[in-house]
MARTOR-439091 format. One record per atom (N, C-alpha, C): x, y, z; residue in three letters. Coordinates in steps of 0.2 Angstrom, whole numbers, plus 5000, padded with zeros to 4 digits. Atoms other than C-alpha are relative to their C-alpha. Example, Ala and Ser with C-alpha at 12.3 -4.5 7.8 and 13.67 -1.06 7.14 Angstrom:
# residues 2
500449945000ALA;506249785039ALA;500450065000ALA;499649944999SER;506849955036SER;499650055003SER;
This chain:
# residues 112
499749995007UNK;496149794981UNK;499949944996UNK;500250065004UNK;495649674968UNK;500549974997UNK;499450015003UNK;496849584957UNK;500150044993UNK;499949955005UNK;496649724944UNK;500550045002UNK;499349984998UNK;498349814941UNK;499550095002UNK;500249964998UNK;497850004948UNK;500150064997UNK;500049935007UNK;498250094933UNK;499649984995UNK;500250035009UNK;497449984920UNK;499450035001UNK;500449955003UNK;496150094919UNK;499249974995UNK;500650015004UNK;494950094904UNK;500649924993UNK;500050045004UNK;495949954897UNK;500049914999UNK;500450065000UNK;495249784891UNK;500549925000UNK;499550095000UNK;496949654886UNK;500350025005UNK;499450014993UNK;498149594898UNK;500550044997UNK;499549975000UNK;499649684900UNK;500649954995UNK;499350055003UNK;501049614888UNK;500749985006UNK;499450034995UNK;502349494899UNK;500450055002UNK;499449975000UNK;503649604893UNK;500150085003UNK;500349954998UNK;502749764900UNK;500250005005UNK;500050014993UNK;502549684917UNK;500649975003UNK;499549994999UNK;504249654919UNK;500650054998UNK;499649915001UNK;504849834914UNK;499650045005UNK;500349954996UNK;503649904925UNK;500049985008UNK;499950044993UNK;503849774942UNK;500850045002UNK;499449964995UNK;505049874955UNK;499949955006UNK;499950014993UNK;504849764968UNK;500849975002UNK;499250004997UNK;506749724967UNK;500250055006UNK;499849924999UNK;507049894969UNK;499750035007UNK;500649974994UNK;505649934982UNK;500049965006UNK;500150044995UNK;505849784993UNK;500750075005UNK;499449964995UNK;507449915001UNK;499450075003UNK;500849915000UNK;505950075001UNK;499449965007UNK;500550004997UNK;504849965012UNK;500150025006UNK;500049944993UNK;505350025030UNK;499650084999UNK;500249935001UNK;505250205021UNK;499350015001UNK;500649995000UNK;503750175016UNK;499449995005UNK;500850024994UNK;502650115031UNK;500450065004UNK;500049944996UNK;503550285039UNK;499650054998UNK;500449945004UNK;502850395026UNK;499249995001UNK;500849974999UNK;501150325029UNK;499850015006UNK;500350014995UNK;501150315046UNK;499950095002UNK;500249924999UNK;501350505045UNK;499650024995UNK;500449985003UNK;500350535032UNK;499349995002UNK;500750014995UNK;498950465041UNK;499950055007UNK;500149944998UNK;499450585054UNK;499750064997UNK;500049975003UNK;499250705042UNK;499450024998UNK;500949995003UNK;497450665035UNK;499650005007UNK;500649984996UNK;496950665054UNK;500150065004UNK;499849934998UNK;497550845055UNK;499650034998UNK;500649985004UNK;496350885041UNK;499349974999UNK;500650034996UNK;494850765049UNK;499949954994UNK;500050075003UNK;495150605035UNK;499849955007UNK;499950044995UNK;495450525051UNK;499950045006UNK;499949964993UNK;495150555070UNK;500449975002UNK;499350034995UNK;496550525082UNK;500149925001UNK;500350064999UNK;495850375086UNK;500249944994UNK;499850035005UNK;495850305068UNK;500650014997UNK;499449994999UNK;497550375065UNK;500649965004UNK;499550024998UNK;498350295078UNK;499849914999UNK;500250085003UNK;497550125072UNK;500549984995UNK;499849985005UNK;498050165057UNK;500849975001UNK;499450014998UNK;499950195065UNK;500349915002UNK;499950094999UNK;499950015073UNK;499849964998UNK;500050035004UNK;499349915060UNK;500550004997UNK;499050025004UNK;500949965049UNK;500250005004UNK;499450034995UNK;501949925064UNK;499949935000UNK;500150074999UNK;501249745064UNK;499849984992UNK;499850025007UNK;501249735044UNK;501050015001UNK;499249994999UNK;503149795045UNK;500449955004UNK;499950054994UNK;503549675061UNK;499849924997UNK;500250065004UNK;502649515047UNK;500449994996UNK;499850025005UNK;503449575034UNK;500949965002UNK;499150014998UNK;505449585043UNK;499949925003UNK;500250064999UNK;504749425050UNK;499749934998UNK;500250035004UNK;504349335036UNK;499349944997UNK;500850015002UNK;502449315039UNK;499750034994UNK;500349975006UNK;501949405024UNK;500350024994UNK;499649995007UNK;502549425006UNK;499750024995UNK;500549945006UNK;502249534991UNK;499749954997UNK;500450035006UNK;500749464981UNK;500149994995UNK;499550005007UNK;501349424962UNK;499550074999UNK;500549955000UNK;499849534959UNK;500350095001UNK;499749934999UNK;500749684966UNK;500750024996UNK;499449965006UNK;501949784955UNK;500450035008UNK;499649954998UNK;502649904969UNK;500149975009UNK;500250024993UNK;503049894988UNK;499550055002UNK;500549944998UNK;501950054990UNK;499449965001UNK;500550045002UNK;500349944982UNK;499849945006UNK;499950044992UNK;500749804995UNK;499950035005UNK;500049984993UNK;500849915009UNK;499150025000UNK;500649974999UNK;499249995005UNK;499349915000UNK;500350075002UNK;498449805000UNK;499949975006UNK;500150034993UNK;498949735019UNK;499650055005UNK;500349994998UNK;498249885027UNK;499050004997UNK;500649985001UNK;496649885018UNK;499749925003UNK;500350044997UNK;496549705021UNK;499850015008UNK;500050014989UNK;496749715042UNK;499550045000UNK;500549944996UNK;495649875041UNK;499550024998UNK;500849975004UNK;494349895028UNK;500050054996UNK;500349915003UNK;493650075022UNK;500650035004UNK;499549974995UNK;494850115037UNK;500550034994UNK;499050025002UNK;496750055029UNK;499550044991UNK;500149985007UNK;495950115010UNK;499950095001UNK;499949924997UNK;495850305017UNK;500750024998UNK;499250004997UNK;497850295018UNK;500050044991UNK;499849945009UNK;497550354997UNK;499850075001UNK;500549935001UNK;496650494999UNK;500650065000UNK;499549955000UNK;497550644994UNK;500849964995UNK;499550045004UNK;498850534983UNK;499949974992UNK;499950035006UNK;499150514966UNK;500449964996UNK;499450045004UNK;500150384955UNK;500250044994UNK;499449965007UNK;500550524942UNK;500550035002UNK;
C-alpha cells in the first residue's frame, strides 16, 4: 500500500486538512480492530472456499492476523498517520508480512 489515500482516485490536490479530519475514524475504529482481524481471518476462509486461496495460503493468511493482532494489543505496532481506518491498517500490516499473498484479503470487497 503506498502513501496514496485508497480512494483518491483520479484526483491530483492534497486532500483539504479539514476533509482529513472529517473523514479519520481511527477513533472510532481503534474499538472495531479485534472485529476486524475476525472478519478477515474468515473471509479468507471464504475466498479459499472459492480457490483465491488454498488451504495452505489461508491458514497463513489466519496466523499472520493472529500475530498482527498479538503486536498490535502489545504495543508493537501502531496505526500509520497515513492510514484513515483500522480496516486500511489491517490490510497494510498483512500485505506488508505477506506480499501478493496478505493484498488477496481485498478481492471481492468494496469501499462503496
Amino acid at each position: 500500500m503506498s502513501g496514496k489515500k485508497i480512494w483518491a482516485g483520479r484526483f491530483s490536490a492534497q486532500t483539504d486538512p479539514l476533509m482529513e479530519q472529517f473523514g479519520n475514524s481511527l477513533d472510532i475504529d481503534r474499538h472495531l480492530f479485534d472485529a476486524d482481524i475476525a472478519v478477515n481471518k474468515e473471509w479468507a476462509q471464504a475466498l479459499a472456499e472459492i480457490g483465491v486461496y488454498n488451504q495452505n495460503e489461508a491458514d497463513q493468511v489466519a496466523l499472520t492476523l493472529d500475530q498482527i493482532q498479538s503486536d498490535f494489543h502489545q504495543g508493537r505496532i501502531h496505526v500509520p498517520e497515513m492510514v484513515e481506518d483500522i480496516h486500511s491498517a489491517n490490510e497494510k500490516w498483512l500485505t506488508e508480512r505477506l506480499g501478493r499473498l496478505g493484498e488477496k484479503i481485498h478481492t471481492g470487497r468494496s469501499r462503496n
